[in-house]
C-alpha positions in Angstrom: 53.5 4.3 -59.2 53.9 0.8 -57.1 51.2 -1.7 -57.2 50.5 -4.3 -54.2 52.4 -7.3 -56.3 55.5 -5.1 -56.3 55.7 -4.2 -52.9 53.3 -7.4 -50.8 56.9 -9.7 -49.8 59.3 -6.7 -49.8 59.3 -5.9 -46.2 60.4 -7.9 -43.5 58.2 -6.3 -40.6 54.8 -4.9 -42.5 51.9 -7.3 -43.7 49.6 -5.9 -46.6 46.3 -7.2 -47.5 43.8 -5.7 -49.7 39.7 -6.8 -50.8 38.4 -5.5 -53.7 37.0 -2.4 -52.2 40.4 -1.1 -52.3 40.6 -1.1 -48.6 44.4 -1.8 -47.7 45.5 -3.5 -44.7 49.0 -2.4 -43.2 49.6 -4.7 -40.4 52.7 -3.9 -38.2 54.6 -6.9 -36.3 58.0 -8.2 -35.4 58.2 -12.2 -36.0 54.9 -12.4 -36.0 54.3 -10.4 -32.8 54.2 -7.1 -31.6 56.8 -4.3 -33.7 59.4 -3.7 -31.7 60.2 -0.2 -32.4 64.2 -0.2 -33.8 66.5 0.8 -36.6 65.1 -1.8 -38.9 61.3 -0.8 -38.2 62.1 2.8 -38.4 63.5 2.5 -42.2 60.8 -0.2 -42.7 57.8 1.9 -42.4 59.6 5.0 -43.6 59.5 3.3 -46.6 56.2 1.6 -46.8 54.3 4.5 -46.2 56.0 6.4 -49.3 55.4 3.3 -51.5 51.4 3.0 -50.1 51.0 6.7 -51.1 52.0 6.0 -54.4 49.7 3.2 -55.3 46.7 4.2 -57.1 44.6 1.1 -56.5 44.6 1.6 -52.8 40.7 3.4 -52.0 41.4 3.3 -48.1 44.1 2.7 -45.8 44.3 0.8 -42.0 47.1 0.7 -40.1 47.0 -1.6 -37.1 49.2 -3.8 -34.8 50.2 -7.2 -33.9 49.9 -8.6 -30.2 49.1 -7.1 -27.4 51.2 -3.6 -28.7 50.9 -1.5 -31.3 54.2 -0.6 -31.2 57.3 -1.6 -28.6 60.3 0.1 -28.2 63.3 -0.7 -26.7 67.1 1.4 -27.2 69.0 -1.8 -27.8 66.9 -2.5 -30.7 68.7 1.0 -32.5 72.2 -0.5 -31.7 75.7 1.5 -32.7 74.8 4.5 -35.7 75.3 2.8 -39.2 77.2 5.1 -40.7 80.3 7.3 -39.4 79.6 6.7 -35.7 81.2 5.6 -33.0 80.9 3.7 -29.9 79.9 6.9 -28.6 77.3 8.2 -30.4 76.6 9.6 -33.8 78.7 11.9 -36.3 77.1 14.1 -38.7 77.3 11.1 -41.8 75.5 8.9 -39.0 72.4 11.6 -38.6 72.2 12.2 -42.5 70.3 8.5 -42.9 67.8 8.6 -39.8 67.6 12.6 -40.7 65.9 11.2 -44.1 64.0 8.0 -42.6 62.6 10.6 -40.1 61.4 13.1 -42.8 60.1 10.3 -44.7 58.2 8.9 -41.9 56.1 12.1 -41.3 56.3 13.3 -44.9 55.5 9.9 -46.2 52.1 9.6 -44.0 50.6 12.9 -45.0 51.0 12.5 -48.6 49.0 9.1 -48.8 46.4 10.2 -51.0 43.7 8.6 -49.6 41.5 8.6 -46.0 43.9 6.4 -43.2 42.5 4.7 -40.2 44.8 3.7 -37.5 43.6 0.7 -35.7 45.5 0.9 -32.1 45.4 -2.4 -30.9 47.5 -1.7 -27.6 50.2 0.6 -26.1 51.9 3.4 -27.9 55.0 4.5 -26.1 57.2 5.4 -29.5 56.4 7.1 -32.6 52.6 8.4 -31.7 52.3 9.6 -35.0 51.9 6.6 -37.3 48.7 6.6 -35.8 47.7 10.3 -34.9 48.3 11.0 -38.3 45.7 9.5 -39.4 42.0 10.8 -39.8 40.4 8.2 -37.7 41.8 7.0 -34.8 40.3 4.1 -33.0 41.9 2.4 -29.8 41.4 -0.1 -26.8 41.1 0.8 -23.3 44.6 -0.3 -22.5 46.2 1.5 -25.2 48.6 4.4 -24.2 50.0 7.2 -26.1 54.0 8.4 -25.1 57.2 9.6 -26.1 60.0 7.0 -24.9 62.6 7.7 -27.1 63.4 11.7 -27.1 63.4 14.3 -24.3 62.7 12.9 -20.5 63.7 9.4 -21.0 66.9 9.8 -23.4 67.4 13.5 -22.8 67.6 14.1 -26.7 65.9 16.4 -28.7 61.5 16.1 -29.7 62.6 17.4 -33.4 61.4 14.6 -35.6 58.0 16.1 -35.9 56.3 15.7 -33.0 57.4 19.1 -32.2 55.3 20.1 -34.9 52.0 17.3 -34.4 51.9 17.0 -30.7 50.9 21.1 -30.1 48.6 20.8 -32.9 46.5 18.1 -31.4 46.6 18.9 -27.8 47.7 22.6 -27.8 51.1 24.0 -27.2 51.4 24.1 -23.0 49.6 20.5 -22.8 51.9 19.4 -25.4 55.5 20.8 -24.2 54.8 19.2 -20.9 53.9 16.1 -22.6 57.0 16.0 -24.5 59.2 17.2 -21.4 57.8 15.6 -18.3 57.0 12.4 -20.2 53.4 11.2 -18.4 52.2 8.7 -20.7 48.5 9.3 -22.3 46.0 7.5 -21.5 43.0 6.2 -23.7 40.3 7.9 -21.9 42.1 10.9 -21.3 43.6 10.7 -25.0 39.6 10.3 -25.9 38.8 13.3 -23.8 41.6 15.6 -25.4 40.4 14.5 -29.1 43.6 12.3 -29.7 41.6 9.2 -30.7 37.6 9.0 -31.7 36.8 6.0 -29.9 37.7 2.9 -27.3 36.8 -0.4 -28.6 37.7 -3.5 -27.2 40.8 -5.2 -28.7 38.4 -7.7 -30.3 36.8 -5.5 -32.3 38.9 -2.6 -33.2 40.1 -4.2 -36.1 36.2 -4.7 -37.2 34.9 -1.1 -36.0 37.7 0.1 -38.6 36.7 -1.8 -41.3 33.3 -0.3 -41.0 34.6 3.5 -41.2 36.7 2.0 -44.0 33.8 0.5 -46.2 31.6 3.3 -45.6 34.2 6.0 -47.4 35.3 3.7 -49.9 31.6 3.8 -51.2 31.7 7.7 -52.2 32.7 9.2 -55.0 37.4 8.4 -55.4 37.6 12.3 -56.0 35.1 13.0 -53.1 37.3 11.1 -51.0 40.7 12.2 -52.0 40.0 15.6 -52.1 38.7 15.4 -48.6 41.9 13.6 -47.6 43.5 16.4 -49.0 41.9 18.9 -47.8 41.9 18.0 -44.5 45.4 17.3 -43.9 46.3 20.9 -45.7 47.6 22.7 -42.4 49.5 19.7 -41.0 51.0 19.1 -44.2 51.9 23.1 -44.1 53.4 23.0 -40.9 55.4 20.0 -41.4 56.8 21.5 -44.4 58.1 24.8 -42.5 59.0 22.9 -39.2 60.3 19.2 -39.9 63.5 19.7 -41.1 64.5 22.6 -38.5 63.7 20.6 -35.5 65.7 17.2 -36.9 68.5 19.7 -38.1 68.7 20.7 -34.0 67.9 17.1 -32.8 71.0 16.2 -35.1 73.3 18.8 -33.9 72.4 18.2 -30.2 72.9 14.4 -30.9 76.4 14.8 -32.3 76.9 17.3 -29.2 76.2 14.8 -26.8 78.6 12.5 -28.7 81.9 15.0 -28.9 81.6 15.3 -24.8 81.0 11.3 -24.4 84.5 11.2 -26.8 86.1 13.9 -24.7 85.1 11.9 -21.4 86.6 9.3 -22.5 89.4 10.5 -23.7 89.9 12.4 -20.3 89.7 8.6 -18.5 92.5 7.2 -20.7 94.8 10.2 -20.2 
């Protein structure tokens, strides 16, 4: 078990605040500003949202952003693989870290024990699912919903889970042309196609959250875990069955990619 003194200063791009309901504030940011979506944030909130699950004191959980974004994203921000890489591209010891991060980050959210709220304070183009994961979604009128970093921008593979979320929330034709043609999601159509549960303006999203939040954490804890539990059952199910198969072939066709940059260059220096 982790308790919020343990865990409050130990991450360098997640704020956590909590009132005595037991209503726990994850606040996402970079500096201060929006998260830009990179290595460090992607090992970040893998991390915090295994260590949230595990703390007992925590009755509800918000996620939100900082800035104008919810999340940003930008390549640069991944840089060279850590570990047994190259210049061009990753190895099989360089996937084995982000393979785990990426389980962890989809894993790691369904197993908080306890109702989530996402409060999506603007755009959305990377990793969707820290908030469509969660079981009430509320976002401004200029928030979007995409995936930037996989197929029809970096021409790698969707395998990290979203193979597996994306057809469950908006069916399995809507979603493979989603993930392959890349037209970003809008707020009233994501409303429309049951992605999110309302628009607010960005000055109040934060409040209309904190509402849905104080209401729950007044019912019964085992009412409201169980629910939580319940609820999340099939995604949970699928995720097990599905997750690691898709990042096993995102990981093989990422390696792929790097053997023929290797062999490209190798062909130029002949």
């Amino acid at each position: 078990m982790a308790t919020l003194d343990e865990y409050q200063n130990g991450f360098e791009c997640i704020r956590f605040e909590r009132d005595d309901l037991g209503i726990l504030q994850v606040t996402l940011h970079r500096d201060g500003g929006s998260l830009l979506w990179g290595r460090d944030a992607h090992l970040e909130v893998s991390r915090m949202l295994g260590v949230v699950a595990s703390d007992p004191d925590n009755r509800v959980v918000i996620i939100t952003g900082t800035g104008a974004d919810f999340v940003k994203f930008d390549f640069d921000a991944f840089g060279p693989p850590v570990t047994g890489g190259s210049a061009h591209g990753h190895s099989a010891n360089s996937w084995d870290p982000i393979m785990t991060a990426e389980h962890n980050l989809m894993t790691g959210h369904l197993s908080i024990p306890v109702p989530v709220i996402a409060a999506v304070n603007g755009p959305c183009p990377v990793h969707a699912d820290i908030a469509l994961l969660s079981d009430i979604v509320l976002a401004t009128k200029d928030t979007y919903f995409a995936d930037m970093s996989h197929f029809w921008s970096n021409g790698t593979v969707p395998g990290d889970g979203i193979h597996v979320l994306w057809p469950a929330l908006i069916g399995p034709n809507r979603a493979r042309q989603f993930l392959m043609a890349g037209s970003p999601i809008p707020a009233d159509e994501a409303l429309r196609l049951g992605l999110i549960g309302e628009i607010v303006t960005e000055t109040t999203v934060l409040d209309r959250a904190y509402e849905h939040a104080r209401r729950i954490a007044g019912f019964p804890p085992m009412n409201v875990r169980y629910t939580r539990d319940l609820l999340t059952r099939q995604l949970r199910k699928a995720m097990h069955e599905e997750l690691d198969y898709g990042l096993t072939l995102q990981g093989l066709a990422a390696v792929a990619r790097a053997e023929r940059s290797r062999e490209a260059s190798a062909t130029l220096v002949g």
